[in-house]
N, C-alpha and C positions, 0 to 999 in steps of 0.2 A: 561170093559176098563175104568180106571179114564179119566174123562175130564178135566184135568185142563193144565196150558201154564205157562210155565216162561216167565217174561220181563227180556230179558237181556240188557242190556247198554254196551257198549265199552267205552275204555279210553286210545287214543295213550300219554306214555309220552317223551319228547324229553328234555334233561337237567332239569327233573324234573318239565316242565311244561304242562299241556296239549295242547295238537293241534290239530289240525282240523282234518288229518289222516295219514297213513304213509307216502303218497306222498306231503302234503299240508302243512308247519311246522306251519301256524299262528297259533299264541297262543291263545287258545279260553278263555281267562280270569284266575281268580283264581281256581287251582285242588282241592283244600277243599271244596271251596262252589259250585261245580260244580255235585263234591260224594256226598255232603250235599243235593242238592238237587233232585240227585238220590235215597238217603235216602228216601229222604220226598215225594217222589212222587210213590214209592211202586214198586219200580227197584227191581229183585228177584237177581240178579249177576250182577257182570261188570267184562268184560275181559279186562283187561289192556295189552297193546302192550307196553315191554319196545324198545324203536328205540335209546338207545345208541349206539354209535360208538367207544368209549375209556371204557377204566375202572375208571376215573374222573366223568364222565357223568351216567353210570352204577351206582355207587355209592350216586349222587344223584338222580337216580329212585329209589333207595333201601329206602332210606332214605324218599321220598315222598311216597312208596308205604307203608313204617311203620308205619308215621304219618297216612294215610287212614284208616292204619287197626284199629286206636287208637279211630277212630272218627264216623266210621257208623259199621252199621248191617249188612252189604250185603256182601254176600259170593265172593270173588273176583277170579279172576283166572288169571294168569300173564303169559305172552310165550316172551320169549326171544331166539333170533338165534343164538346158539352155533359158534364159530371160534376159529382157531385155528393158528394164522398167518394169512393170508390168507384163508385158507382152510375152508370151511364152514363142521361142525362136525356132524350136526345135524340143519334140517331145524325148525325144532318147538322143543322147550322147555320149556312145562309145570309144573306150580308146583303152588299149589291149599293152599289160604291162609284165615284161619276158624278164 
């Protein structure tokens, strides 16, 4: 059996910034140098939570999670809650960014 552990990190973002967590919105400083120093500090993945509500907002976590991809090493992994109207379509949606 290999012994070894991932360090994962998490990253709620909300209009493109990050926050504390899905319940909490404060904004915990700048998202670059936040991944940056998930980078530098030997983080093996971060799960990013996009928590938009619009497709305005949507579009700027697209946009933040691109630059991320631009600027560190860390394999990311992003879940966004599928709707439909109203209607929620899917609770978790994954999709894994190299």
């Amino acid at each position: 059996m290999t012994g070894f552990k991932n360090i994962v990190a998490t990253l709620y973002l909300k209009n493109g910034q990050a926050v504390k967590s899905a319940s909490d919105m404060t904004v915990m400083g700048d998202v670059y140098n936040l991944c940056q120093l998930y980078n530098d500090s030997g983080i093996d993945k971060i799960i990013i939570f996009d928590l938009s509500t619009d497709d305005d907002e949507h579009e700027k976590n697209i946009h933040t999670i691109e630059n991320i991809n631009r600027n560190i090493d860390i394999k990311r992994v992003c879940e966004k809650e599928i709707f439909f109207g109203r209607k929620r379509l899917s609770k978790h949606f994954f999709f894994v960014l190299l």
